[in-house]
Structure formats: structure tokens, C-alpha cells
C-alpha positions in Angstrom: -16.0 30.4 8.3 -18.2 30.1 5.2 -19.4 26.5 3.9 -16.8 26.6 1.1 -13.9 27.3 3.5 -14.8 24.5 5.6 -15.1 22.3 2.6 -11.8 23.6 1.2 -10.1 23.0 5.0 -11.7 19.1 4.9 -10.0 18.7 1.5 -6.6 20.1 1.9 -6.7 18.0 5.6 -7.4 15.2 3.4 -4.8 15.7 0.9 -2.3 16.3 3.6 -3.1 12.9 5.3 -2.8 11.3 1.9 1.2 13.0 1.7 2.2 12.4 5.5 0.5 8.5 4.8 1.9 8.0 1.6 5.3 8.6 2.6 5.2 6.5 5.7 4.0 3.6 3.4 7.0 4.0 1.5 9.4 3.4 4.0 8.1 -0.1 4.2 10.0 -1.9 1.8 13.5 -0.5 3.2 12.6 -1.6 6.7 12.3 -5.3 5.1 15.2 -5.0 3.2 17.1 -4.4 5.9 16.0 -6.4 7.6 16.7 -9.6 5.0 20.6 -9.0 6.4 19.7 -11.0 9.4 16.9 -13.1 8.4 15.0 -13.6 4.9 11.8 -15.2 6.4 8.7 -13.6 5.3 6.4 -15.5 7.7 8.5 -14.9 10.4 9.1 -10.8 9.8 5.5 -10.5 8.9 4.1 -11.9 12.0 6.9 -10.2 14.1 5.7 -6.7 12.2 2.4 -7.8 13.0 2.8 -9.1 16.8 4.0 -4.9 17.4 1.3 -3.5 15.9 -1.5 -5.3 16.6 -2.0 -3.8 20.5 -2.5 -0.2 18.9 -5.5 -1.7 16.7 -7.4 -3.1 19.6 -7.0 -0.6 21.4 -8.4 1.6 18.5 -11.4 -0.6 17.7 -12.3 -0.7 21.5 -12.1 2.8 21.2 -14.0 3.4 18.6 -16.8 0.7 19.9 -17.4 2.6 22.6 -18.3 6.0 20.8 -21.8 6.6 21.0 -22.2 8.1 17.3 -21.2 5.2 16.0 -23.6 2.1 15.1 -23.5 -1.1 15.6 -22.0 -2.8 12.0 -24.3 -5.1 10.3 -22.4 -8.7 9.9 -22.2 -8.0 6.3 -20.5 -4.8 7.0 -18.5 -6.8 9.3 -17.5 -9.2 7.2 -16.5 -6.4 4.4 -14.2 -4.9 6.7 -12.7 -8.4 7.4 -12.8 -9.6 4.0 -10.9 -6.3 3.0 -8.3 -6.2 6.1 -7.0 -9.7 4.8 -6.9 -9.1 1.0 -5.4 -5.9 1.9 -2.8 -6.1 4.5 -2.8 -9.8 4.8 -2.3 -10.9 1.5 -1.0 -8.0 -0.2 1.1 -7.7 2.7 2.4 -11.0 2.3 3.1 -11.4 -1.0 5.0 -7.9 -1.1 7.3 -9.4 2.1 8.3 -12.6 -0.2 8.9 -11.0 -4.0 11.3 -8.2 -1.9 13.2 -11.1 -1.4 14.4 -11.1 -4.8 13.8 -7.3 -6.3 14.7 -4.1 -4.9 13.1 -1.9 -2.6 12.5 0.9 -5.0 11.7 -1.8 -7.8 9.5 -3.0 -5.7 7.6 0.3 -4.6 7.5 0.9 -8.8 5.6 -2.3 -9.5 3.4 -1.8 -6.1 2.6 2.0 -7.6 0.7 0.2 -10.5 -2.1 -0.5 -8.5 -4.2 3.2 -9.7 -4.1 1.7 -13.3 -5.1 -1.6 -11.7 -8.1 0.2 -9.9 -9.1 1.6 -13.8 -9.2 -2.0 -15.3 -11.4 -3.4 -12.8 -13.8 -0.2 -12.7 -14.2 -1.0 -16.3 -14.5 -4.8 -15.9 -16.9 -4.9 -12.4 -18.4 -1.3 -12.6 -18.8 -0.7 -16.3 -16.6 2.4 -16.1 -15.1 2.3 -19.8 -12.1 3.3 -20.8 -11.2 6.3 -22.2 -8.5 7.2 -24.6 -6.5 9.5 -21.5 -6.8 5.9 -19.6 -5.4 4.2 -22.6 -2.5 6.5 -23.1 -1.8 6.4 -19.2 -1.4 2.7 -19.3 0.4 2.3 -22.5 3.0 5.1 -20.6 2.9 3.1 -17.5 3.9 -0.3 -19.4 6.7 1.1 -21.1 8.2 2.8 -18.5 8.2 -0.9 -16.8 9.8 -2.2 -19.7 12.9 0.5 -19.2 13.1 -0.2 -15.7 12.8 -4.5 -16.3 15.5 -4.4 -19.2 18.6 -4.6 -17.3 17.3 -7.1 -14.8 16.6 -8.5 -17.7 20.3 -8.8 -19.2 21.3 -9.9 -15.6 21.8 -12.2 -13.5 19.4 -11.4 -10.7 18.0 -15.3 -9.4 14.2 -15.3 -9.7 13.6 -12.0 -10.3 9.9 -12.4 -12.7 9.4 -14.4 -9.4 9.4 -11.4 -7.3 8.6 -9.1 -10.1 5.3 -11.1 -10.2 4.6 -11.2 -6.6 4.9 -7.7 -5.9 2.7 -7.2 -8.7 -0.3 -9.7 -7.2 0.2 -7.4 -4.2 -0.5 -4.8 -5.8 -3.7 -6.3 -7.3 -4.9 -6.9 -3.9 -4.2 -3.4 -3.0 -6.5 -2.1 -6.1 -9.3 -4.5 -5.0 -8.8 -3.0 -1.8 -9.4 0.8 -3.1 -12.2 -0.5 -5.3 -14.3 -1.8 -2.7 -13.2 -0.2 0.2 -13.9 3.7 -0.6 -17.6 2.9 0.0 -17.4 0.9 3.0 -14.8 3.2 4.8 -17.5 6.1 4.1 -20.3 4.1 6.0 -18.2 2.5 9.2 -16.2 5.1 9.4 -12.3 5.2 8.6 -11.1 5.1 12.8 -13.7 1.7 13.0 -12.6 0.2 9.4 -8.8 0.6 10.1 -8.9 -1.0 13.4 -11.2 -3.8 12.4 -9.6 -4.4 9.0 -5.9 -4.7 10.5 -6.8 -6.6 13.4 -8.6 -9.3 11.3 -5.4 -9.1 9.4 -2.5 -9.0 12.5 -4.8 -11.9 14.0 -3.7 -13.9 10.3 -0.5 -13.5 10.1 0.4 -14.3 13.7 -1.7 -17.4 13.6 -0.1 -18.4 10.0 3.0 -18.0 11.9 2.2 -20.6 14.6 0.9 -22.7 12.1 4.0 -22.7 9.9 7.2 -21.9 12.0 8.5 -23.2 15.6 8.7 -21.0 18.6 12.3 -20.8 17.9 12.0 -19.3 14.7 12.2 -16.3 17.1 15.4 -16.1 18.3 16.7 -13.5 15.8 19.1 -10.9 16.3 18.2 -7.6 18.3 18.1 -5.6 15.2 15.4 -7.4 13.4 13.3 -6.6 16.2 14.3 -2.8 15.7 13.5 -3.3 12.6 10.1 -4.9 12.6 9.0 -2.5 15.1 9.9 0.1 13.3 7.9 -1.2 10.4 5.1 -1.8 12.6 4.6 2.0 14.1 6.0 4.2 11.0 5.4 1.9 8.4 1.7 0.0 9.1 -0.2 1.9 12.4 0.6 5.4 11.6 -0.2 5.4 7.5 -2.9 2.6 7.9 -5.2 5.3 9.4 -4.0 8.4 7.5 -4.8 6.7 4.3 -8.0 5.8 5.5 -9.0 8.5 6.3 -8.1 10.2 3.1 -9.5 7.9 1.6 -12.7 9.1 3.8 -11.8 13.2 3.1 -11.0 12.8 -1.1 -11.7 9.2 -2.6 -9.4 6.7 -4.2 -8.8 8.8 -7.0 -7.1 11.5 -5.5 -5.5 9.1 -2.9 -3.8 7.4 -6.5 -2.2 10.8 -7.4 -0.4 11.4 -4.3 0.5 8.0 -4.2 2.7 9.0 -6.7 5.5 10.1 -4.0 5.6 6.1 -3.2 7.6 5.3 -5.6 10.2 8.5 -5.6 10.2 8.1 -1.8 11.2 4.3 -1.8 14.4 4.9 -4.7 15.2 8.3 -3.1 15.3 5.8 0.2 16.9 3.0 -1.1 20.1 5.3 -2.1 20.3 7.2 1.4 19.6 3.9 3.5 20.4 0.9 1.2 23.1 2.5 -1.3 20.9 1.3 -4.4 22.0 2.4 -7.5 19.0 3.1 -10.4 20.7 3.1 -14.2 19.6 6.1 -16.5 17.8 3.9 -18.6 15.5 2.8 -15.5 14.9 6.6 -14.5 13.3 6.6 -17.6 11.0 4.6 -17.0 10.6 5.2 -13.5 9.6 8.9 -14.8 7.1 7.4 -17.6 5.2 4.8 -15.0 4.8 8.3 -13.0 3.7 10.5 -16.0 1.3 7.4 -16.8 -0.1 7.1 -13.2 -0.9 10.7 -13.0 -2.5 10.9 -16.5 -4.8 7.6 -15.5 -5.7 9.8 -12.0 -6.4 13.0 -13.4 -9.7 14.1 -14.1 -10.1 16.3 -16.9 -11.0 20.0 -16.2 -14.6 21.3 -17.0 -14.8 23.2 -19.9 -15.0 26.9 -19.6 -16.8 29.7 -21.4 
């Protein structure tokens, strides 16, 4: 096999991680939606999603810790991987689990699908990566297509949905800080080592926030919450936590934002199989303009030819 097939297999591996990890992800807000039938605690169903997943990341990170190719991490490498577990899948985590209280699950996978026009704004603001007219043009498209989709919550009477609108939202922001400052440091840990590390440091949170803020009987919920939070734990958090990481690792954050574009189709093409949600034409519209927008922002323009 020549150098450029290899390099052609790595990509296409990576681009096929990015699908398979991508779609898992989106299952994640119909898991909590669900599960709100029985119980519309975020602390308690994030710590619960946590509690079953957390074993497989030990285990992981033990693993890894024990491969000889791999170095001991510095503690500001440490501390990286930390920092980004918790603003990642703590917080982002978090604040997705309470604005799904008030929005829907395919709403909510829109608003969370902002984060590659996110990433753009802080190149330009941290990085000095300026933006260009095709960026421009992206996010005015992505914007307006949120407008469509907001206007008949808007007429509504949906209670505190800006609320949720804006907490989903913050999640995403701590999901495009992630991307930012992670691509680098997954490339020099390694994305088996970073995973494992960063969603320990972040299970370890939200079970301990959990003890800190509910009683032991807070618990005691019906059978299929725990179906469902373990559900959300293996499909929805362990599985695509290290396929996207690993993409991340194979193709960058760039590429990673394109194919995130199935999120959003996955979660409304979800949430009318499994939740019976119902999307007006007007919000197709601009669920199909915030998706034009996102891949015109990730696209990078082709190389002129002779």
C-alpha cells in the first residue's frame, strides 16, 4: 500500500468515526426527553447518566496508563485535559440537560449545531483568524434560519422558552471552546488518554454536584429512567465521546463541524419516530438555512486550478 493510500484509509477512518459519533451524539437529547415523563431533574439524570458511564472511563484511562508508548502527561497537560473534560461534558453537558426542559429535542440539537460558527468567532477573536466574506455569509444564513425556526415559539405560548433557548445555546459555547482548544491537545495526549481523562474529571463533577445538591432519595425513580439514563450513558456519551475524539485526532475540528451537520437532521428525524414532534414548514426553512450556513462556514475553498 503506497503512502497516499494509507493517508487516504486514515482519513476516510476518520471521517467515518466522525458519522458513526455524530449520530450517536444526536440521540442524546431524545433519551432526556424521554426521560422528563418520569422525572424533570437535571442534576439528578445527569449524575445518574454519569454514575453508568463513568466505570468504562477508568477503566480506559488505566488502560491507556499502562501502554508503554505513551508518556507521562505534564500537569499542565493534565490540567488541560481536566479543564476541557469539565467545560465540555460537565458544563455543556449541564446546561444542555436543564434548557431541554423547556425546548424540543430537535430545537435543541439546532441551537447546539451552532457551535462550528461559534468556533469561527473565537478563531477570529483569540487566534487572529479574520473573517472572511464566505464566514460572513455562513453566519448571516445560520441566523436567519434561527429566526424561521424561533418565530412560532415566538407567537406561542411555550413557558420560558428564551430560557432554554439560551441555555442550550451557552452549551453550545462550551462545546466550541472545547473544539478550539482541544484539537491541539488531543494530538499530543492522545485521543484514547484525553477521552478517558477528560470524562472522568467530568463524571467525577457531576456525581459529586449531585451529593452536594440532592438527598439519597432523590434516587428512587422509576425503572425506566434508569433504562433511560443508561442508555444515554453507553450510546449517547461512552461510545461517541471517543469516536469524536478520535476524529478529531484523524481530520481536525473543521471537518469534524461539517459532519456534524447530521446532528441536527438526526435529532428532528428522531424526535418524530420516538417523540412524535411535529416541525412547521416555516421552521424546515430555517432548519435547512442554519445547515446551508454551517456547511458554507466549514468548507474550505478549493485551490485554484490551471
Amino acid at each position: 500500500m503506497s503512502q497516499a493510500d494509507a493517508r487516504r484509509g486514515w482519513i476516510v477512518a476518520g471521517v467515518l468515526l466522525a458519522v458513526a459519533g455524530t449520530i450517536f451524539f444526536s440521540a442524546r437529547p431524545i433519551f432526556i426527553k424521554l426521560a422528563y415523563a418520569y422525572v424533570t431533574d437535571p442534576v439528578t439524570l445527569l449524575a445518574l447518566r454519569m454514575i453508568f458511564a463513568v466505570p468504562f472511563f477508568f477503566v480506559a484511562a488505566l488502560w491507556a496508563r499502562g501502554r508503554e508508548a505513551h508518556r507521562p502527561l505534564s500537569r499542565r497537560e493534565l490540567a488541560a485535559v481536566i479543564g476541557l473534560g469539565l467545560l465540555s461534558y460537565y458544563a455543556a453537558s449541564f446546561l444542555d440537560f436543564l434548557g431541554l426542559q423547556y425546548i424540543s429535542a430537535g430545537l435543541g440539537r439546532l441551537l447546539q449545531f451552532l457551535y462550528p460558527t461559534i468556533v469561527v468567532v473565537l478563531s477570529a477573536l483569540f487566534l487572529g483568524k479574520r473573517a472572511t466574506a464566505r464566514d460572513l455569509l455562513a453566519l448571516g444564513l445560520s441566523y436567519a434560519g434561527l429566526v424561521l425556526v424561533f418565530w412560532h415559539a415566538i407567537g406561542g405560548e411555550q413557558v420560558n422558552f428564551w430560557l432554554g433557548a439560551g441555555l442550550v445555546f451557552g452549551g453550545a459555547v462550551c462545546y466550541a471552546v472545547y473544539l478550539v482548544a482541544g484539537a491541539e491537545v488531543v494530538g499530543r495526549v492522545g485521543s484514547v488518554r484525553f477521552t478517558a481523562y477528560a470524562m472522568a474529571a467530568a463524571s467525577v463533577a457531576c456525581i459529586v454536584q449531585f451529593f452536594l445538591l440532592r438527598p439519597l432519595s432523590a434516587l428512587d425513580l422509576p425503572a425506566p429512567v434508569y433504562g433511560y439514563a443508561l442508555a444515554m450513558a453507553l450510546v449517547s456519551t461512552v461510545i461517541p465521546s471517543f469516536l469524536i475524539a478520535e476524529a478529531l485526532r484523524r481530520i481536525g475540528a473543521n471537518t469534524v463541524s461539517i459532519i456534524g451537520a447530521l446532528g441536527p437532521v438526526t435529532a428532528i428525524a428522531l424526535g418524530y419516530l420516538g417523540l412524535d414532534e411535529i416541525m412547521t414548514p416555516l421552521q424546515i426553512a430555517g432548519t435547512v438555512l442554519v445547515l446551508v450556513g454551517v456547511v458554507v462556514i466549514s468548507l474550505k475553498p478549493r485551490a485554484a486550478t490551471a
